[in-house]
KEKE-3310 file (N, C-alpha, C; in steps of 0.2 Angstrom, whole numbers, plus 5000, padded with zeros to 4 digits):
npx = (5256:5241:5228:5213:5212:5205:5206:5201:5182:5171:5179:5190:5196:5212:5223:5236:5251:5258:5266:5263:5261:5268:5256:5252:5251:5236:5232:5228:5233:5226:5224:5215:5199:5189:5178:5164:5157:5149:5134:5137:5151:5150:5143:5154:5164:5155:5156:5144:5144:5157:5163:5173:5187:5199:5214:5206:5206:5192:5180:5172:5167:5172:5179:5192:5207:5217:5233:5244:5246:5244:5256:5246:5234:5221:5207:5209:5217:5230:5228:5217:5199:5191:5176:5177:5171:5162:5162:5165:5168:5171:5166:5166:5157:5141:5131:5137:5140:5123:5120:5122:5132:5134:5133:5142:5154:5166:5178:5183:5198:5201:5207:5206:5215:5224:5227:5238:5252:5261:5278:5277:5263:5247:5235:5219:5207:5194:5179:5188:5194:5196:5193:5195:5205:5222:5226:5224:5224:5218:5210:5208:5196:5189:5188:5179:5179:5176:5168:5178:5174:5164:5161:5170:5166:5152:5153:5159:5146:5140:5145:5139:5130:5120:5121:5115:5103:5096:5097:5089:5077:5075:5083:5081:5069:5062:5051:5036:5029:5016:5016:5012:5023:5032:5044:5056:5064:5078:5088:5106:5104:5093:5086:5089:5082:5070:5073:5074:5063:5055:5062:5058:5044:5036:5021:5009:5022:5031:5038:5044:5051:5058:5062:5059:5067:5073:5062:5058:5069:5066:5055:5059:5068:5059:5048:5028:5020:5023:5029:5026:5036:5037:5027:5015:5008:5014:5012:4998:4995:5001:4992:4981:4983:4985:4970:4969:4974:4985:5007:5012:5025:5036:5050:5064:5074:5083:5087:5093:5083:5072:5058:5055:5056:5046:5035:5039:5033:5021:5015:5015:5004:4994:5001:5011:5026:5040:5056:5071:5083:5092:5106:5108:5112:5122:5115:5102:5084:5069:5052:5036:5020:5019:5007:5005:5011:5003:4993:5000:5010:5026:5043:5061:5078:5091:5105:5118:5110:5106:5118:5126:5142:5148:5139:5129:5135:5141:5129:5123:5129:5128:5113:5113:5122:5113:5102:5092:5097:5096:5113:5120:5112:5113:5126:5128:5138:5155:5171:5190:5201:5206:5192:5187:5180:5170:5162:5158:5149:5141:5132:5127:5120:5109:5112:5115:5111:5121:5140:5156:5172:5185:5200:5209)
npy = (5350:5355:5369:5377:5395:5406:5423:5435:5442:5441:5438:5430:5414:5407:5395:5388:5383:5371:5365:5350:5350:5335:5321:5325:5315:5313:5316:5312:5309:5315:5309:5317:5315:5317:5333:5343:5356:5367:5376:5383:5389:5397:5404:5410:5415:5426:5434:5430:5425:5433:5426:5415:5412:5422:5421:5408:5392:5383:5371:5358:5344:5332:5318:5305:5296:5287:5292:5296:5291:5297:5293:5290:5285:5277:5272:5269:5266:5267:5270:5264:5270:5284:5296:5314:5321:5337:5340:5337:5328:5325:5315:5314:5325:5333:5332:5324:5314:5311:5306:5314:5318:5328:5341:5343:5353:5353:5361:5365:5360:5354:5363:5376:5384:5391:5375:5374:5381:5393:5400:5408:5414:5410:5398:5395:5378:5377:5373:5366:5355:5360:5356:5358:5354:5347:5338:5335:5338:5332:5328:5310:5309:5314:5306:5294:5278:5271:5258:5251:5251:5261:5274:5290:5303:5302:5297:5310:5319:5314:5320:5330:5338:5328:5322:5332:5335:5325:5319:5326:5324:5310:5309:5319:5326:5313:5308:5304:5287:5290:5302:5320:5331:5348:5354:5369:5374:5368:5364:5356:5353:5352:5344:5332:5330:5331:5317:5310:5310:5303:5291:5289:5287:5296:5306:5317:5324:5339:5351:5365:5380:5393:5391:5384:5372:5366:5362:5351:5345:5341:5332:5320:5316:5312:5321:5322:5334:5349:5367:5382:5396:5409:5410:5409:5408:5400:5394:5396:5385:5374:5373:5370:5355:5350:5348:5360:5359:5360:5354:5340:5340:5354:5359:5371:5375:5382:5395:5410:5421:5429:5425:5414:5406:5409:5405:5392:5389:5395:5385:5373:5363:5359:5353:5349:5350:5363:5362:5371:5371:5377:5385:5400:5417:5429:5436:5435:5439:5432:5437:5436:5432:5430:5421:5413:5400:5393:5384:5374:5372:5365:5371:5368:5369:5361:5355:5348:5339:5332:5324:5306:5305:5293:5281:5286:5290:5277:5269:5278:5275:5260:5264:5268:5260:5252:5253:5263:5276:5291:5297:5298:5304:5318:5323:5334:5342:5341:5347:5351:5356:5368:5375:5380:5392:5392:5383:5389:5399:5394:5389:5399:5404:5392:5384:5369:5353:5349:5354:5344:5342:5336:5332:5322)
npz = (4916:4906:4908:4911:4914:4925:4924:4928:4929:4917:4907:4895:4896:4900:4892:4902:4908:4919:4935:4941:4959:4969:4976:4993:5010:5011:4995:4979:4962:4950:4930:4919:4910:4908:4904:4910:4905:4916:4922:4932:4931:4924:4930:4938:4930:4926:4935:4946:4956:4968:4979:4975:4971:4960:4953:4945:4941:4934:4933:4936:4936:4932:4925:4927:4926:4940:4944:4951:4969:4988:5003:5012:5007:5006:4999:4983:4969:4960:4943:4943:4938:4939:4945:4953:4966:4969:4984:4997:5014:5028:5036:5051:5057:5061:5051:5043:5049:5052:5040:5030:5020:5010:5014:5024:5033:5028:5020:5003:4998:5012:5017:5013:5007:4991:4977:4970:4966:4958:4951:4957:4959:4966:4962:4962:4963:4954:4967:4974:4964:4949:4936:4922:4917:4911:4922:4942:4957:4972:4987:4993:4999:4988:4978:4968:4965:4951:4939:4925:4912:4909:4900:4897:4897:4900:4912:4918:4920:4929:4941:4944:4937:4934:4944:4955:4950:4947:4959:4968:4964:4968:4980:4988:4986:4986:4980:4973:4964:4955:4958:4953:4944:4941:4932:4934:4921:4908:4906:4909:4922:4927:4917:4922:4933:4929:4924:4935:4941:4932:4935:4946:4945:4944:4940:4931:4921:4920:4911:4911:4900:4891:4878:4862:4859:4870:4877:4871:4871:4887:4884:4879:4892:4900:4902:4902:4900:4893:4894:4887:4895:4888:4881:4888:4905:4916:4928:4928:4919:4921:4931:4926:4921:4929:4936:4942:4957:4956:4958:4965:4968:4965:4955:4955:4942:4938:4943:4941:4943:4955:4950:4946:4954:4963:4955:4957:4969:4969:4959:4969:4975:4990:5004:4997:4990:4986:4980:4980:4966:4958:4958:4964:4960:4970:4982:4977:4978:4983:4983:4990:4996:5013:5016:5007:5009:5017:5016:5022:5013:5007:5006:5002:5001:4990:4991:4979:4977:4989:4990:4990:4987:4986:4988:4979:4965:4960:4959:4952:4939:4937:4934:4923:4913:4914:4907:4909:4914:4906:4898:4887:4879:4882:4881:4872:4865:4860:4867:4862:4877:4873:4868:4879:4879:4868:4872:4883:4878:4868:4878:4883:4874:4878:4868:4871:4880:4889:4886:4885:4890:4881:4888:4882)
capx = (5249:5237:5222:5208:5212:5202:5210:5195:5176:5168:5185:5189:5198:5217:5226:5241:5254:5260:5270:5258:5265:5266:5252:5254:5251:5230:5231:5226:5233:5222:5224:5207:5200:5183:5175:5157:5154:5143:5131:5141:5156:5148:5142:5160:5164:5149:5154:5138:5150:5161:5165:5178:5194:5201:5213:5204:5206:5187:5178:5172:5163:5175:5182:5201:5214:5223:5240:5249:5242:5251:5255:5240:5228:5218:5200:5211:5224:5234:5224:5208:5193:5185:5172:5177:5166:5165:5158:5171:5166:5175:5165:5164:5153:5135:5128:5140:5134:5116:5119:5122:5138:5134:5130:5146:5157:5173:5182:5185:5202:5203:5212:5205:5220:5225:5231:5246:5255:5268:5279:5275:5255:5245:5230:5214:5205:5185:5177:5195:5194:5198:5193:5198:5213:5225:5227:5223:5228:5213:5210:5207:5189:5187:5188:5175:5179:5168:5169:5183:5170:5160:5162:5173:5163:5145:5156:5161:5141:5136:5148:5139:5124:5117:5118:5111:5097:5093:5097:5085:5070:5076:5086:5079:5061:5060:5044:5033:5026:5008:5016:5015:5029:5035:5053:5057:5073:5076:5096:5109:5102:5084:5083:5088:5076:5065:5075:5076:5056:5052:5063:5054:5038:5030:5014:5011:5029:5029:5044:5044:5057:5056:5067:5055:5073:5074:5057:5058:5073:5062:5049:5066:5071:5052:5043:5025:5020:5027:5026:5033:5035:5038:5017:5007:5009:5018:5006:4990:4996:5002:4985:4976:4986:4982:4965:4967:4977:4995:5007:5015:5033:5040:5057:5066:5081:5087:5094:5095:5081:5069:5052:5053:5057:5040:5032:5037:5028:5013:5009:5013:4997:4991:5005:5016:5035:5044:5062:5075:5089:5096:5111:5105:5119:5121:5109:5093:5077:5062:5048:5029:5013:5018:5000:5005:5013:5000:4993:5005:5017:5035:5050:5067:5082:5093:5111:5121:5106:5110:5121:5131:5143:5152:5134:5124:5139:5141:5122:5121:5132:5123:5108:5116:5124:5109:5097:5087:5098:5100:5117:5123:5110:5115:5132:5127:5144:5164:5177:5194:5200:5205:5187:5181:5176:5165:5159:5154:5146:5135:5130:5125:5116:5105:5111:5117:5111:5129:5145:5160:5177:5189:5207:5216)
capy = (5350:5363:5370:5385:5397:5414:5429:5441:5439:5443:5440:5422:5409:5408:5390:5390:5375:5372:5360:5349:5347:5328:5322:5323:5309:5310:5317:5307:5314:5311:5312:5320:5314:5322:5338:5343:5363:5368:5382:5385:5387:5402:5412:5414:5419:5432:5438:5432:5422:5433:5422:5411:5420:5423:5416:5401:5385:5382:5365:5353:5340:5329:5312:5300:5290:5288:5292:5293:5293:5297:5286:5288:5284:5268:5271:5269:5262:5269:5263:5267:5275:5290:5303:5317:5323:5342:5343:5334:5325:5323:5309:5313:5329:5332:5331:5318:5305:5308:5304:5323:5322:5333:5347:5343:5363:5355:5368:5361:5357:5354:5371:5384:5387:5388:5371:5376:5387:5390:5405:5415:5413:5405:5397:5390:5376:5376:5369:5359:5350:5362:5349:5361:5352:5338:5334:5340:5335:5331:5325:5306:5307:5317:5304:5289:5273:5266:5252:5252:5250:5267:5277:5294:5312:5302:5296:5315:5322:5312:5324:5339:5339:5322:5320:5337:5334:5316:5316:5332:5321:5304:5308:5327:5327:5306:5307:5295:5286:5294:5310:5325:5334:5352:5357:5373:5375:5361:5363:5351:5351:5354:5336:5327:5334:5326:5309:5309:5311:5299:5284:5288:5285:5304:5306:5319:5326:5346:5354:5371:5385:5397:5389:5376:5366:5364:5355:5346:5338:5339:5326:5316:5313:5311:5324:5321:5339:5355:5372:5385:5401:5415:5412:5407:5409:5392:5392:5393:5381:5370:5371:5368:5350:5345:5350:5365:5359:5362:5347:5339:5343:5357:5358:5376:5373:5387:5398:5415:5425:5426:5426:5408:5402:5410:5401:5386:5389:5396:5380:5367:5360:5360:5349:5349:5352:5365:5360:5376:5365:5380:5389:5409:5421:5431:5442:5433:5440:5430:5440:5432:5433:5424:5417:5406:5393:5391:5375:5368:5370:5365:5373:5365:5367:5355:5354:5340:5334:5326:5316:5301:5301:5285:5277:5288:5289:5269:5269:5282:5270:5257:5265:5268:5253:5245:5258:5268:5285:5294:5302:5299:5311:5326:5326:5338:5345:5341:5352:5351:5360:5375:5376:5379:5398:5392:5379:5395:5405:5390:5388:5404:5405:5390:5379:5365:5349:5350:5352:5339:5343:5330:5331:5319)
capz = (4915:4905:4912:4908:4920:4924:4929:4930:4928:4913:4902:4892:4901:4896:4892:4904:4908:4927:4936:4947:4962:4972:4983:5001:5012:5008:4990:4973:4957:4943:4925:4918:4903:4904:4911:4910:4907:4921:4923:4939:4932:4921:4935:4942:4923:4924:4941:4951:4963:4970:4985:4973:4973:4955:4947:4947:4937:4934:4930:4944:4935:4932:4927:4923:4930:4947:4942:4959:4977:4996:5007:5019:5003:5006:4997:4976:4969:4952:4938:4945:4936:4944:4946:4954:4969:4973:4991:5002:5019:5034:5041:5058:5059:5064:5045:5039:5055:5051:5032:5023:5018:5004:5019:5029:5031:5026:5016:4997:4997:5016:5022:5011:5005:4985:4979:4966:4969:4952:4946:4964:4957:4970:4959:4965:4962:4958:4973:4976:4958:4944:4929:4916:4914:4908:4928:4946:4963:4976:4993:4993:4998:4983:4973:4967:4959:4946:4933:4919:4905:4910:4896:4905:4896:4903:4920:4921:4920:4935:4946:4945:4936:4935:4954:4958:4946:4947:4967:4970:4965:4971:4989:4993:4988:4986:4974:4975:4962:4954:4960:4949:4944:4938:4932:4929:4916:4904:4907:4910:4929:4924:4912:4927:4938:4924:4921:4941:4943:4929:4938:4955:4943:4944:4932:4926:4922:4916:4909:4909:4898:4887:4874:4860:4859:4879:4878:4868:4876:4891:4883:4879:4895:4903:4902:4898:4897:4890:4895:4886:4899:4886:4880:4892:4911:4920:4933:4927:4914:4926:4938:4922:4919:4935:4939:4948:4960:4955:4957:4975:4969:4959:4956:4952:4942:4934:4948:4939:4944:4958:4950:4943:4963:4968:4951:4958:4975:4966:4957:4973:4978:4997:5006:4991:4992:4981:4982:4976:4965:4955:4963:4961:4962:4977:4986:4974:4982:4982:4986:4990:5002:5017:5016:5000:5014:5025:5015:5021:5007:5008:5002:5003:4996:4990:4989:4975:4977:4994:4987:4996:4982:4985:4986:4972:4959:4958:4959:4945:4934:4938:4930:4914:4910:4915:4901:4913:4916:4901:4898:4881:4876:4887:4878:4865:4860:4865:4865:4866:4880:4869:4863:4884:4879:4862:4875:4886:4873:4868:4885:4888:4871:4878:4863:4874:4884:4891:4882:4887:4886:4878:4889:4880)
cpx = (5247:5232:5220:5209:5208:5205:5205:5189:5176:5175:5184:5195:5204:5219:5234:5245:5257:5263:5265:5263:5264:5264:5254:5250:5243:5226:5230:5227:5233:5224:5218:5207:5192:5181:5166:5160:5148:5140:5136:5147:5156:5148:5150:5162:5159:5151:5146:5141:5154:5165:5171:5183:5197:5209:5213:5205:5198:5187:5178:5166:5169:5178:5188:5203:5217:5227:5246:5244:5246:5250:5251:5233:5228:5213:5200:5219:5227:5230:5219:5205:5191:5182:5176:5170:5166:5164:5162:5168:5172:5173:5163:5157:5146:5133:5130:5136:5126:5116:5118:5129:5140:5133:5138:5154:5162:5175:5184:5191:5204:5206:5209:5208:5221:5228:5235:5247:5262:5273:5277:5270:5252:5235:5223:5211:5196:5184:5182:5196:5197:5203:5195:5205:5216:5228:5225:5224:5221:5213:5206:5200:5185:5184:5182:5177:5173:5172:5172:5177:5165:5165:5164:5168:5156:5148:5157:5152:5141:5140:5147:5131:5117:5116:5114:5105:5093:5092:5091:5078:5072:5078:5083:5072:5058:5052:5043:5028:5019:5010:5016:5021:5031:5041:5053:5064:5074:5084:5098:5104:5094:5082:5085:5086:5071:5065:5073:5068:5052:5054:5059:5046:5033:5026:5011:5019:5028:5033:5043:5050:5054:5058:5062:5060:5072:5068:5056:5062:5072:5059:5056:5067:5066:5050:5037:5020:5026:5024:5031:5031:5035:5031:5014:5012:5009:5014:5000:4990:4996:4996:4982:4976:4983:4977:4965:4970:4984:4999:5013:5024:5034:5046:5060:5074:5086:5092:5096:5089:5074:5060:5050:5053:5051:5036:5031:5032:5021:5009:5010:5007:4996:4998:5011:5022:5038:5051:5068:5082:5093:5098:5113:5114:5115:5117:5101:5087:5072:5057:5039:5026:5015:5012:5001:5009:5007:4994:4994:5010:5024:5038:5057:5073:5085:5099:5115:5116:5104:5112:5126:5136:5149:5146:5132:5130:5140:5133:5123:5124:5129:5117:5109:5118:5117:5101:5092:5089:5100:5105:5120:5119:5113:5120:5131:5133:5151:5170:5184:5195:5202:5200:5184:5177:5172:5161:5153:5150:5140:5129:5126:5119:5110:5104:5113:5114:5118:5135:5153:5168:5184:5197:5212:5221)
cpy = (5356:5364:5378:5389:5406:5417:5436:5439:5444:5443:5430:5420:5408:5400:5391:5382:5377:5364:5358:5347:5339:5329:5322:5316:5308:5312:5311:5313:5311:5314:5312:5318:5317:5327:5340:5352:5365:5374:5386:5389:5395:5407:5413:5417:5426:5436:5438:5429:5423:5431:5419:5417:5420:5424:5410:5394:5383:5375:5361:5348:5337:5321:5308:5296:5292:5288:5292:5296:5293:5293:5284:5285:5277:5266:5270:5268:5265:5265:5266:5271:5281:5294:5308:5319:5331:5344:5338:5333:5322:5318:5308:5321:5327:5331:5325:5310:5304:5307:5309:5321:5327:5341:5348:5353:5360:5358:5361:5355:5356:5359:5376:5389:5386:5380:5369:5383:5387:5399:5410:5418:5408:5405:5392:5385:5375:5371:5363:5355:5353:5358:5353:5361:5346:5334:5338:5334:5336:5328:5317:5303:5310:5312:5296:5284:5270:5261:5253:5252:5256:5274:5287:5303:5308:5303:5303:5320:5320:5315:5328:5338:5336:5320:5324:5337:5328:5315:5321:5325:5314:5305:5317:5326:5320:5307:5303:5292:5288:5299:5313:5332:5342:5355:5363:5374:5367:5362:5358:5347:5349:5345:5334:5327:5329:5318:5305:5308:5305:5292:5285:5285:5290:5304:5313:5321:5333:5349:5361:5375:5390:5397:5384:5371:5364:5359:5354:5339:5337:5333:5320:5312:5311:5315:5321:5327:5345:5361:5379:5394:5408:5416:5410:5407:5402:5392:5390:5388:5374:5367:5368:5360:5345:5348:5354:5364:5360:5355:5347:5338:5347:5359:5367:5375:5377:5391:5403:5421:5424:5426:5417:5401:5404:5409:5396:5384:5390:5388:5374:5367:5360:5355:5347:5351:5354:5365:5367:5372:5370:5384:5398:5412:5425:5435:5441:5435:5437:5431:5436:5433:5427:5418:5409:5399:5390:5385:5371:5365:5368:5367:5371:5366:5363:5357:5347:5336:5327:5319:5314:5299:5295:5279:5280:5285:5280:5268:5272:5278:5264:5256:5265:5262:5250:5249:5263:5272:5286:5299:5302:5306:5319:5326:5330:5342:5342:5344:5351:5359:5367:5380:5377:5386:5398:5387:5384:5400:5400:5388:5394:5406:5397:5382:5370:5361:5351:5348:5349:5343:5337:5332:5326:5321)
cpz = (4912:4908:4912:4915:4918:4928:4932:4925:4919:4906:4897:4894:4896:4899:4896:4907:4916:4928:4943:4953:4966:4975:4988:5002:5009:5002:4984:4969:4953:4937:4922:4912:4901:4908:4908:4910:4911:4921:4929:4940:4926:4926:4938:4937:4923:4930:4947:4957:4967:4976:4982:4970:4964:4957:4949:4940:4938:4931:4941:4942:4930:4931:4924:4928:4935:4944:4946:4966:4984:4998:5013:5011:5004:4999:4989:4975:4961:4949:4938:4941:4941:4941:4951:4959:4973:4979:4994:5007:5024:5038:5048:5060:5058:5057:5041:5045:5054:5044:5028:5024:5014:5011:5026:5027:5031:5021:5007:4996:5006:5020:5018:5007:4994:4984:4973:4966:4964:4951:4951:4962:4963:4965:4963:4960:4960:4960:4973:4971:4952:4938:4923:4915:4915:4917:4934:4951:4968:4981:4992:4993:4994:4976:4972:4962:4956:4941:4928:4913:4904:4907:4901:4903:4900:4912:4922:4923:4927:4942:4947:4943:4935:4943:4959:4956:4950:4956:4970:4971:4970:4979:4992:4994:4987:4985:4973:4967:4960:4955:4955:4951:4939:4938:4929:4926:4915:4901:4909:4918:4929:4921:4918:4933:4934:4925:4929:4946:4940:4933:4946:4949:4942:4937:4936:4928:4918:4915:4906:4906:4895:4878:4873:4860:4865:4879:4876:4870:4881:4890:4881:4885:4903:4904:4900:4896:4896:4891:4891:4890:4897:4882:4883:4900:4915:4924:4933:4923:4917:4931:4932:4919:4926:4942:4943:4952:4961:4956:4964:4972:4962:4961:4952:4949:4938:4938:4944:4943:4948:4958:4947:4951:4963:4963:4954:4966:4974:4965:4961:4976:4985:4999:5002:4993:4985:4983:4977:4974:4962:4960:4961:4963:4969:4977:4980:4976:4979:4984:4983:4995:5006:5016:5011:5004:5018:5024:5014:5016:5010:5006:5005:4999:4996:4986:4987:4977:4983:4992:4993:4990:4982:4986:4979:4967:4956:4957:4952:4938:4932:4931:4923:4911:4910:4910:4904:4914:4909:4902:4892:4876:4879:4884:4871:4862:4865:4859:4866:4872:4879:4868:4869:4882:4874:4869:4880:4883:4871:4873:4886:4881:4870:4871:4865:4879:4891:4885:4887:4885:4888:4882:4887:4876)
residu = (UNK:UNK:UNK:UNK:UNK:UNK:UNK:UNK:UNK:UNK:UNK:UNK:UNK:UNK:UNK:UNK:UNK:UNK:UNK:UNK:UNK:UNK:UNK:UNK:UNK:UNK:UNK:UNK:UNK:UNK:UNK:UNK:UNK:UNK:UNK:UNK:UNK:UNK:UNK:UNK:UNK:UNK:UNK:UNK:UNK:UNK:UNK:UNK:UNK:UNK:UNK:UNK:UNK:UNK:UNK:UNK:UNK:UNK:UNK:UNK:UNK:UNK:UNK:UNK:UNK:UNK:UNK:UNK:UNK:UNK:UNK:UNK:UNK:UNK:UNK:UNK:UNK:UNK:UNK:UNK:UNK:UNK:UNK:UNK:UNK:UNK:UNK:UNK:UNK:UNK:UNK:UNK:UNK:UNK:UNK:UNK:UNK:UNK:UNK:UNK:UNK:UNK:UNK:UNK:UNK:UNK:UNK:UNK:UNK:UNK:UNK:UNK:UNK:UNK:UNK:UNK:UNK:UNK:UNK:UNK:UNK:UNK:UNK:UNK:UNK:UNK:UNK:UNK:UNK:UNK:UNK:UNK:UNK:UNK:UNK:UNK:UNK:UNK:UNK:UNK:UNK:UNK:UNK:UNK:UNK:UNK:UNK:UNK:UNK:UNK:UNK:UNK:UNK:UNK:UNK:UNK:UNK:UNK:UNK:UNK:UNK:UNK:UNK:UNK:UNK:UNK:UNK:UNK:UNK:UNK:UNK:UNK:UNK:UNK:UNK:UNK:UNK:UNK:UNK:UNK:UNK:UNK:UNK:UNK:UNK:UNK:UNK:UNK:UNK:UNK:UNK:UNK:UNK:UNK:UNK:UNK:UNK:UNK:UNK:UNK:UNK:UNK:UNK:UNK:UNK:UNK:UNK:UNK:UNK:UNK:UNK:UNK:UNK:UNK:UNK:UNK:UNK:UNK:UNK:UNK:UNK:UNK:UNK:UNK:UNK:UNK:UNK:UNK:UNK:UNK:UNK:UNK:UNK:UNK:UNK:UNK:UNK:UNK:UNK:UNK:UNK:UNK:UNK:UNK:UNK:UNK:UNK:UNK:UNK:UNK:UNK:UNK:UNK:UNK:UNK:UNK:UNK:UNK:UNK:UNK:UNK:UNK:UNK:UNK:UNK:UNK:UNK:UNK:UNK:UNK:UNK:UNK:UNK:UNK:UNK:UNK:UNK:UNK:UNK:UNK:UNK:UNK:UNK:UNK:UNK:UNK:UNK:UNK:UNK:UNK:UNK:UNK:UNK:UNK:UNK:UNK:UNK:UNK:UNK:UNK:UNK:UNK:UNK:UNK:UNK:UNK:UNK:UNK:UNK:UNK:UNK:UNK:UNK:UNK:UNK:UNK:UNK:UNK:UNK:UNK:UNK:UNK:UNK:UNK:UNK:UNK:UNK:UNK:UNK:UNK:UNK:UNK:UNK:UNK:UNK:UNK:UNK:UNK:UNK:UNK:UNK:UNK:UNK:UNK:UNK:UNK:UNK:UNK:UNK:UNK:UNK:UNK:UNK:UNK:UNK:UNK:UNK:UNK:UNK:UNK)
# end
């Protein structure tokens, strides 16, 4: 197999070849044919994540073919379609019984440990998946089958930024019809926060950036206003759409700095719920006046969008095939996997929905 491996932040990801080793008894080993560039996948590139161990095989949006599975696998059979799911569930703990399995502490690849080990290199995987490559070895319930006719670069978005988006509004902050709605960042995660508002029915829809590209592709993916954050102040803009009141969900979906977190609490209305979707780097201070809680605002965050991804991912398919989730749009560029540090350089200059990359 090849695959983009980083050996220290802040440098560019080296193409390197490895000898995958065979599943054990509850592994599935896929052959990858699409991956998703993630913001996520940038911050351990920039060094905001130092919790993932370096050297890492990054990528964790992910989709391809069962190619061989152990002898305890039931849940896929060789052949098989899949999504890749990076949040792993054991089933039996106290968040997976009440229906979080996106919240459940098993460790990514089940031990914690790297999971190749080549050349007296012990290599990680991100979050147990590391899609940046022509294959990878994964724990059984990592894996989701879908429908042989679902195209594999869309099937690869709905593993990472499609279900954290789109699930935020639908299964975290379940918005309700007539609801108004503000997103701030009009990134991969960001438009599905949007896409994710409009299928619950939210009116208004308010798309904030700094970028006139970004909103645009807001209004694309339902927005029905625009707000651009670099001339006019998102809040008072925001209160002035909707009456002075601000709107009963806003979503933060950027996840870099903590003055756009304590925007989105500014402009929730009285009993309104601000839902935190972007994943800040470490130690992000959010500083505010207690007080701004105390009509009753909410604030929650929300991880993968509390996904069920062996219900949502077939769900999210679902909606595509059937014209109501847009993902063809989001693929605004594919690379091969050569091309993942042009993919990262686009990414960071903001020129991208999401960039895809082609492992065949």
């Amino acid at each position: 197999m090849k695959a983009a491996v980083l050996y220290e932040t802040d440098t560019h990801l080296k193409i390197e070849e490895f000898d995958l080793p065979s599943p054990s008894a509850n592994q599935v080993r896929v052959r990858l044919v699409a991956s998703g560039v993630c913001h996520s996948d940038w911050h351990v590139v920039k060094g905001d994540w130092p919790q993932v161990r370096l050297p890492v095989i990054l990528g964790h949006e992910g989709a391809g073919v069962v190619e061989e599975i152990g002898t305890d696998v039931t849940q896929v059979q060789v052949g098989d379609h899949v999504i890749l799911s990076w949040k792993r569930n054991c089933g039996y703990c106290e968040m997976c019984q009440k229906g979080y399995p996106n919240l459940c502490a098993l460790p990514a690849d089940g031990s914690g440990k790297p999971s190749i080990k080549t050349s007296g290199r012990e290599i990680d995987q991100m979050s147990g998946l590391g899609t940046f490559g022509t294959e990878t070895l994964v724990p059984q319930d990592a894996v989701v089958p879908i429908d042989k006719d679902m195209p594999f670069a869309q099937a690869a978005l709905i593993g990472c930024g499609v279900m954290t988006g789109v699930g935020a509004a639908i299964n975290t902050a379940q918005v309700t019809p007539g609801s108004s709605v503000a997103v701030f960042g009009c990134g991969g995660v960001g438009l599905n926060c949007i896409q994710g508002a409009a299928l619950s029915g939210g009116e208004p829809i308010i798309a904030v950036d700094v970028l006139d590209n970004k909103l645009e592709l807001g209004r694309q993916f339902g927005a029905t206003h625009t707000v651009n954050a670099s001339k006019a102040d998102p809040v008072e803009q925001i209160k002035e759409i909707t009456d002075g009141r601000g709107v009963h969900y806003a979503f933060e979906a950027i996840g870099l700095i903590g003055e756009t977190f304590r925007q989105a609490i500014l402009c929730t209305r009285s009993r309104g719920m601000t839902v935190f979707v972007g994943h800040a780097p470490e130690n992000t201070a959010v500083e505010f006046d207690a007080r701004m809680l105390m009509p009753e605002k909410m604030v929650i965050g929300s991880m993968y969008g509390t996904a069920r991804p062996h219900v949502d991912f077939p769900r999210l398919v679902s909606l595509y095939k059937g014209g109501q989730l847009k993902l063809d749009e989001l693929v605004t560029r594919t690379y091969p996997l050569e091309g993942v540090n042009e993919a990262f350089e686009a990414l960071a200059r903001g020129e991208v929905a999401r960039s895809v990359l082609d492992l065949t």
